[in-house]
C-alpha positions as CSV (number, residue, x, y, z in Angstrom):
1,X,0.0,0.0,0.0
2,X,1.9,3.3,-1.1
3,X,1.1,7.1,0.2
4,X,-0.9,7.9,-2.9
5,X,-3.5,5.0,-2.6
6,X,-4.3,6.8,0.8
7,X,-4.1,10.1,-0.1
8,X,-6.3,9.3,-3.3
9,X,-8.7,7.6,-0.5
10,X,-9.1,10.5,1.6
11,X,-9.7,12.7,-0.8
12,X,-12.4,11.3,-2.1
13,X,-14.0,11.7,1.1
14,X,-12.4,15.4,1.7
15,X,-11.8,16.9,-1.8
16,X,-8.5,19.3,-1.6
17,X,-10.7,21.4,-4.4
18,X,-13.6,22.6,-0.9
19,X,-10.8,23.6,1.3
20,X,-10.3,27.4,1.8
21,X,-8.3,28.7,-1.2
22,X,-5.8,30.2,1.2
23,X,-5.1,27.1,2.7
24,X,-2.4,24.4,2.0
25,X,-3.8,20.9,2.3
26,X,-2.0,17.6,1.0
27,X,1.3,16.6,1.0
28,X,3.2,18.6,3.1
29,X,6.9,16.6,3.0
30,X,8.0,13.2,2.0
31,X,7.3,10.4,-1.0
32,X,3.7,9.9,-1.6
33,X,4.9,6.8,-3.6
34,X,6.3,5.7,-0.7
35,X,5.5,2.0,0.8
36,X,3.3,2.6,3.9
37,X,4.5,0.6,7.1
38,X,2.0,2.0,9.9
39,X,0.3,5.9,10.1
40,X,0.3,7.9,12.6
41,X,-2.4,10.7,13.5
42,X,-2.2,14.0,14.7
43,X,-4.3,17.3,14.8
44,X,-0.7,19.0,15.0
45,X,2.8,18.7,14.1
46,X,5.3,18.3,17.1
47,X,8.7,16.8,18.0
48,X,6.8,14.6,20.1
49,X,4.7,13.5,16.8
50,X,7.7,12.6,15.1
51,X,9.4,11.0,18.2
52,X,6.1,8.7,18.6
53,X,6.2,8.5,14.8
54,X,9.5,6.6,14.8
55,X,8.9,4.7,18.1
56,X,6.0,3.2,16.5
57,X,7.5,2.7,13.3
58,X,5.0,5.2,10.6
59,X,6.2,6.6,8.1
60,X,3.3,8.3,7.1
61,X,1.8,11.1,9.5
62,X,-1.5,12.6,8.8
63,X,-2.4,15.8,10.7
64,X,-5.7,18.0,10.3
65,X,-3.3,21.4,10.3
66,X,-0.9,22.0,7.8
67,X,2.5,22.7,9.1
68,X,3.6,24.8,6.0
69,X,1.2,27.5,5.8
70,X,2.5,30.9,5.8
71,X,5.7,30.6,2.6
72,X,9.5,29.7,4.3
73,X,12.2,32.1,3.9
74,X,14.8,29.7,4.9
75,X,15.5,26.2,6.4
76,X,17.5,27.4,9.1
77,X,18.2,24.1,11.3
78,X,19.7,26.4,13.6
79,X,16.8,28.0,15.3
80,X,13.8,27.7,13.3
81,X,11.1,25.3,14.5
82,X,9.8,24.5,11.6
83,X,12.9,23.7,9.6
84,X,13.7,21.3,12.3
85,X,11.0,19.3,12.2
86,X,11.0,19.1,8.0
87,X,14.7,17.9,8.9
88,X,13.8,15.4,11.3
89,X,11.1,13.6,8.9
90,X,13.2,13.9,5.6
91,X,15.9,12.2,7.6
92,X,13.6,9.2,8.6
93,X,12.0,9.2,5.8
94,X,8.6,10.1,7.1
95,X,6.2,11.7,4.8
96,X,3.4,13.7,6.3
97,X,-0.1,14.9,4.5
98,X,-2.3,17.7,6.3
99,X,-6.4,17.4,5.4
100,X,-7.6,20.9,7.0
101,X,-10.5,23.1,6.0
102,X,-11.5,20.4,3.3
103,X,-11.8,18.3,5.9
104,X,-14.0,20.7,8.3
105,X,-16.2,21.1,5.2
106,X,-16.9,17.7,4.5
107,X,-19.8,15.4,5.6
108,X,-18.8,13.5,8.6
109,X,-16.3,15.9,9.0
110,X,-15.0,18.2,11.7
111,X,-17.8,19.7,12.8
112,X,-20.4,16.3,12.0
113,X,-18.0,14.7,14.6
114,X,-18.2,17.5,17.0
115,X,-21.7,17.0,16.5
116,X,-22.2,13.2,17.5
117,X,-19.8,13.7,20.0
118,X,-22.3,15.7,21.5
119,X,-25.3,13.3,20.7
120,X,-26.9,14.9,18.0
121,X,-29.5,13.9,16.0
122,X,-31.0,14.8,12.5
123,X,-27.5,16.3,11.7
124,X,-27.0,18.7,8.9
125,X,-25.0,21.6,7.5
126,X,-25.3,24.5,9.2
127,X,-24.4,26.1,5.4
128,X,-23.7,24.7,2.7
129,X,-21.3,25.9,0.1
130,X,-22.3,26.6,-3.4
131,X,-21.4,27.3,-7.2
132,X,-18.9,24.1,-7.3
133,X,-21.5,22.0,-8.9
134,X,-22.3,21.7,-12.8
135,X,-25.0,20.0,-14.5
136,X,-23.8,17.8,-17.7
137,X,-27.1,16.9,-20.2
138,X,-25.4,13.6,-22.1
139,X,-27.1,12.1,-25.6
140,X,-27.4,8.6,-25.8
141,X,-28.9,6.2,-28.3
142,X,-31.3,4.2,-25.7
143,X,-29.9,0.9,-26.5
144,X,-26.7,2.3,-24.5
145,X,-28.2,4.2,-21.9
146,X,-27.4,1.6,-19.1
147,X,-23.9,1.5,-20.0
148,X,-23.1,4.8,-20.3
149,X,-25.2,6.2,-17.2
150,X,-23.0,3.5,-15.2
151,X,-19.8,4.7,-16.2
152,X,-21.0,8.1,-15.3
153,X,-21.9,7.0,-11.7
154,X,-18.7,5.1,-10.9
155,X,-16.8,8.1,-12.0
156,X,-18.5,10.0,-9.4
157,X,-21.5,11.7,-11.2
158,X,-25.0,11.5,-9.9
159,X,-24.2,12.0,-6.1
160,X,-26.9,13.6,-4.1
161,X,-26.2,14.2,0.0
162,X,-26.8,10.4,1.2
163,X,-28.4,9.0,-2.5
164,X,-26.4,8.0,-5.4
165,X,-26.8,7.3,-9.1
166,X,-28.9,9.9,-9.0
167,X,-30.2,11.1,-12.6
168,X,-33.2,12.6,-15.0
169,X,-34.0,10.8,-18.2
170,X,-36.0,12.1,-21.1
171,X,-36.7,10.9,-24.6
172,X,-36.0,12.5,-27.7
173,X,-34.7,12.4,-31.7
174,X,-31.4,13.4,-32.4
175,X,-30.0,13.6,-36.1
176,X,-26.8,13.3,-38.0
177,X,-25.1,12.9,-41.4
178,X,-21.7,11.7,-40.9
179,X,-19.3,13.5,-43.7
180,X,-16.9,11.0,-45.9
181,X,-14.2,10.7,-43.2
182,X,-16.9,9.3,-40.5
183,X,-17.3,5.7,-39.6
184,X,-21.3,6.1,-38.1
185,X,-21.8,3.3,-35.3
186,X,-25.6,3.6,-36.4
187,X,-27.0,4.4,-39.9
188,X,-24.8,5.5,-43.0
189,X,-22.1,8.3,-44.0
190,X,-24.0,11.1,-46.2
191,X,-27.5,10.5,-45.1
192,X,-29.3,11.9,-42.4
193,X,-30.1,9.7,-39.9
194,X,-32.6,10.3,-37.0
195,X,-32.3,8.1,-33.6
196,X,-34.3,7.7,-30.6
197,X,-31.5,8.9,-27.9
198,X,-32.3,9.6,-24.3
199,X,-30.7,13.3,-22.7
200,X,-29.2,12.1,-19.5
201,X,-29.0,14.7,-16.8
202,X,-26.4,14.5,-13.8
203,X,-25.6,16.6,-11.1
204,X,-21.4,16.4,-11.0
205,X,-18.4,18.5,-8.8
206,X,-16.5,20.5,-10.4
207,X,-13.4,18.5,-9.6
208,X,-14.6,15.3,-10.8
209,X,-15.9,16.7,-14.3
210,X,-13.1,15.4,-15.9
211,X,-13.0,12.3,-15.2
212,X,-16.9,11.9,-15.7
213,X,-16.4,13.3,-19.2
214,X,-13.7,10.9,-19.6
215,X,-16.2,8.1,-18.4
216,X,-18.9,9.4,-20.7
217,X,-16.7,9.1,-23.8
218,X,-15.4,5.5,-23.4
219,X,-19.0,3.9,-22.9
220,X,-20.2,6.2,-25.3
221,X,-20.9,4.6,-28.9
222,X,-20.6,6.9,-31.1
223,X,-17.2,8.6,-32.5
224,X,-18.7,12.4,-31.4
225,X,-19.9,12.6,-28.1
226,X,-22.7,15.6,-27.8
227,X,-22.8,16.8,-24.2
228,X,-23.7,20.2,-22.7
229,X,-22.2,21.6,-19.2
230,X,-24.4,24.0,-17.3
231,X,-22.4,25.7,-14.2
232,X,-24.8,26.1,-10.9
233,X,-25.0,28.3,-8.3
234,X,-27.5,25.3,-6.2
235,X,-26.0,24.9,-2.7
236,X,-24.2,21.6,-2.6
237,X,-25.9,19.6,0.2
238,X,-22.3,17.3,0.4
239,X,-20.4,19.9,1.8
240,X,-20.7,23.1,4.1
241,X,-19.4,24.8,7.5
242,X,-20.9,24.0,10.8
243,X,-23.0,21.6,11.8
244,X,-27.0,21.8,13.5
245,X,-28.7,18.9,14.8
246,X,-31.4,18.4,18.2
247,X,-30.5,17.2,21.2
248,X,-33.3,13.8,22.1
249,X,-33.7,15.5,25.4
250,X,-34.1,19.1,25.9
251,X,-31.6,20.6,28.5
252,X,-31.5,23.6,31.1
253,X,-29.0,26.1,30.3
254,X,-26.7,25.0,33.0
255,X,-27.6,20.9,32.6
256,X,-26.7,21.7,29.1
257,X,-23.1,23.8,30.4
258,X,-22.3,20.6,32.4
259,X,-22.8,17.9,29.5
260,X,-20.6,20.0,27.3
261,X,-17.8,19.8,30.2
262,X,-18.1,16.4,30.3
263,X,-18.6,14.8,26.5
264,X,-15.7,17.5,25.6
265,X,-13.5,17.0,28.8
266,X,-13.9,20.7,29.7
267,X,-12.8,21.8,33.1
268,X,-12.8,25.4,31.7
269,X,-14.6,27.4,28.7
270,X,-15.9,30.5,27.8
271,X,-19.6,31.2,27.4
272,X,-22.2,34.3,27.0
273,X,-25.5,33.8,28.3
274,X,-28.8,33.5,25.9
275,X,-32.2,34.2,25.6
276,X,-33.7,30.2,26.2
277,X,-34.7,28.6,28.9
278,X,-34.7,25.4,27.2
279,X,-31.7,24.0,25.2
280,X,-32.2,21.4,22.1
281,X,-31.3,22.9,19.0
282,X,-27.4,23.4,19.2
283,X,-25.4,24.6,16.2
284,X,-21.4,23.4,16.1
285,X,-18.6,24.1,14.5
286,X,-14.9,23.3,14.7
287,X,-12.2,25.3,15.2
288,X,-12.4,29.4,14.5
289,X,-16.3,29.7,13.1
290,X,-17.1,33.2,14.9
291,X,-18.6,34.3,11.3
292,X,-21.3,32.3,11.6
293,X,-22.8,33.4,14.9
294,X,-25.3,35.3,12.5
295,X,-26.6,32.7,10.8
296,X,-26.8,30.5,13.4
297,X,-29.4,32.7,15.1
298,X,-31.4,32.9,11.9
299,X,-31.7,29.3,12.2
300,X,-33.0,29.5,15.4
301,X,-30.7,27.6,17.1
302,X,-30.3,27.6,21.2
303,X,-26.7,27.7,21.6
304,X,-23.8,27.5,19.6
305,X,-20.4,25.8,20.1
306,X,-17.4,26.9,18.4
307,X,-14.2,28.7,19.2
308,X,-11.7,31.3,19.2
309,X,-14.2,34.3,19.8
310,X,-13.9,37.9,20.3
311,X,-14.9,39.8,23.1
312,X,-17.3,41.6,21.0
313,X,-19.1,38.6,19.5
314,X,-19.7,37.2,22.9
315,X,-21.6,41.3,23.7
316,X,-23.6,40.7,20.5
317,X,-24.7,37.4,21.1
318,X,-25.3,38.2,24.6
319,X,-29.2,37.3,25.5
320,X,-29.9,35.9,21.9
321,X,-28.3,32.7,21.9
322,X,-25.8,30.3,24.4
323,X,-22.3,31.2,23.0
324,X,-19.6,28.9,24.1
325,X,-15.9,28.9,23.3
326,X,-15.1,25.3,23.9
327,X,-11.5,25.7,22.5
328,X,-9.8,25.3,19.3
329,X,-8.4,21.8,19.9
330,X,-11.3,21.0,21.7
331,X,-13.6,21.1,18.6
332,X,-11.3,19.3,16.3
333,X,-10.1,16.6,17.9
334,X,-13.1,14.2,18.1
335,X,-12.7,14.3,14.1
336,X,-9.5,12.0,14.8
337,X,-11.4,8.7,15.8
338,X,-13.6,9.2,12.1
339,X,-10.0,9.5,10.0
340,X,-8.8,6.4,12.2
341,X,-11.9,4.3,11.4
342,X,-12.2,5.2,7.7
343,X,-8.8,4.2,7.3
344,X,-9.0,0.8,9.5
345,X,-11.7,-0.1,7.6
346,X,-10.4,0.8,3.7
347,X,-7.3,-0.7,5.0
348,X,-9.0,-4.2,6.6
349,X,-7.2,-6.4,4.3
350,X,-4.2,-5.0,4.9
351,X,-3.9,-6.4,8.5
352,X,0.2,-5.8,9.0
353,X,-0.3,-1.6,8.6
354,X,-1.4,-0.2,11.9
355,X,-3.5,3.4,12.1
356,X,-2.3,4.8,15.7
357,X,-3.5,8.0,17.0
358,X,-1.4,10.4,18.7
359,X,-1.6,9.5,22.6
360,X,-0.2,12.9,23.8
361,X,-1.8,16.4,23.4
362,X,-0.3,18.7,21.0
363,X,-2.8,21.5,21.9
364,X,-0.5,24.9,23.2
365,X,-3.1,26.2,25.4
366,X,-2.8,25.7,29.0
367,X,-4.8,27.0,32.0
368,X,-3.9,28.5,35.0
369,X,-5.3,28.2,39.0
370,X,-3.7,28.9,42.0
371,X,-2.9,25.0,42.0
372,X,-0.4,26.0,39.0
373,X,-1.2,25.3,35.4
374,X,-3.3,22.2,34.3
């Protein structure tokens, strides 16, 4: 099993083409050809990564933040951090691949995980992105409709939120006169010919286009493939930010406070009073989701978990909704048991390559009490 076979897998789940165009997901360092041994995971880059790394004999570490994201001026292995660690894994011939904000954007992503961690039910998007979609209208003679709508659908084509093969069908006559050079699969060169075809309508991501097009051609029978490509603006119910789903059990305020301690292992987090007495519709998002605070009271949500707020958006929420800060790390950590069984179970005949999770915390936040820092 080489790098690339799981880096093809995982993106198929978390497409590199959602993530934030300012980030820098996939390979980070290394040989994506290289032969995996065991894969270590980690929300963050450490010494102590790569010293567990080694110890447990991976040479392939997947984190969910990418270690090079503002541009290098130098590999100084004198002083900088950063150069040290690329050092360390070149020299044991680690490779290491980052999935970040396409994996927070995907289904049964970050913030889905965040989200069952919590007990969630009826789990959605709290938005979903748009305009990456296209609609492609194929023409097909009907006695290769099957064939060619297959192709299209194992290519990726077709995909709607939990459904699949997904397309619209209608009947029609389409016409042609091949020219001298032609070689007609149905009918003859220089005549007009007029054939009951089917216009086959698919819903298809941008980044997959290709390769459905590709699909189309080869189980297409004719030599000239017609085809038309229509770019949407439809939200794409696969992928969005946040997360919204409904507690079985509606909560107190403070009942609801102490859960959240405990399912997240909180002995400390920030929070702004709202306007509910009863909590059950909770909104989520891992990781630095402040921006959304707005929409998440247009949804009508009772409280809202995310991180890394500002003073100010915990004023403006203030007696409209149950803000909580429950920490950067906090939020994106639970998504680590998902990545961990995905790859378990893609890699279940391959019983010698073992998926480990890092045992330490690489989270740089501590708290303080007069006991000393915990």
């Amino acid at each position: 099993m080489s790098g690339t076979e799981i880096i093809k897998y995982l993106e198929e789940w978390a497409p590199k083409r959602i993530a934030w165009d300012k980030d820098n997901v996939g390979l980070q360092i290394g040989n994506p050809e290289i032969k995996i041994k065991n894969i270590l995971l980690s929300l963050d880059l450490s010494n102590a990564v790569i010293e567990n790394a080694i110890e447990n004999n991976c040479n392939f570490i997947i984190t969910h933040h990418p270690v090079l994201y503002n541009p290098l001026k130098n590999l100084d292995f004198s002083r900088n951090r950063t150069a040290l660690m690329i050092q360390r894994l070149i020299k044991n011939d680690i490779t290491l691949y980052s999935a970040h904000t396409n994996l927070d954007f995907t289904k049964h992503g970050v913030s889905f995980q965040l989200a069952r961690r919590l007990d969630l039910k009826q789990i959605r998007f709290l938005k979903n992105l748009s305009g990456n979609q296209v609609k492609l209208a194929a023409f097909v003679p009907i006695s290769h409709l099957n064939k060619v709508a297959e192709a299209i659908h194992k290519s990726g084509g077709g995909i709607i939120g939990e459904y699949s093969n997904c397309s619209f069908r209608t009947k029609g006559t389409g016409t042609f006169k091949g020219s001298q050079e032609s070689n007609p699969v149905m009918g003859k060169k220089g005549i007009t010919e007029f054939v009951e075809e089917m216009r086959l309508e698919v819903l298809v991501d941008q980044w997959k286009l290709d390769r459905v097009i590709s699909a189309l051609k080869r189980a297409h029978p004719y030599e000239e493939v017609a085809y038309d490509i229509y770019t949407l603006k439809n939200d794409n119910v696969n992928y969005g930010t946040g997360a919204i789903g409904k507690l079985e059990l509606a909560m107190s305020p403070r009942e609801f406070l102490n859960f959240i301690s405990s399912k997240l292992k909180l002995a400390n987090f920030r929070f702004t009073k709202g306007g509910k007495k009863k909590i059950q519709f909770v909104a989520v998002c891992g990781g630095s989701c402040g921006e959304l605070i707005d929409e998440v009271i247009c949804q009508n949500a009772d409280a809202f978990i995310t991180a890394d707020l500002r003073y100010h958006s915990f004023r403006d929420a203030e007696g409209k909704i149950l803000l909580i800060d429950a920490g950067h790390y906090e939020t994106e950590i639970p998504v680590l048991d998902e990545v961990q069984k995905r790859l378990k179970s893609f890699l279940n005949k391959n019983k010698k390559i073992r998926v480990l999770k890092f045992k330490g915390s690489t989270n740089p936040i501590v708290f303080y009490n007069k006991m000393g820092a915990n």
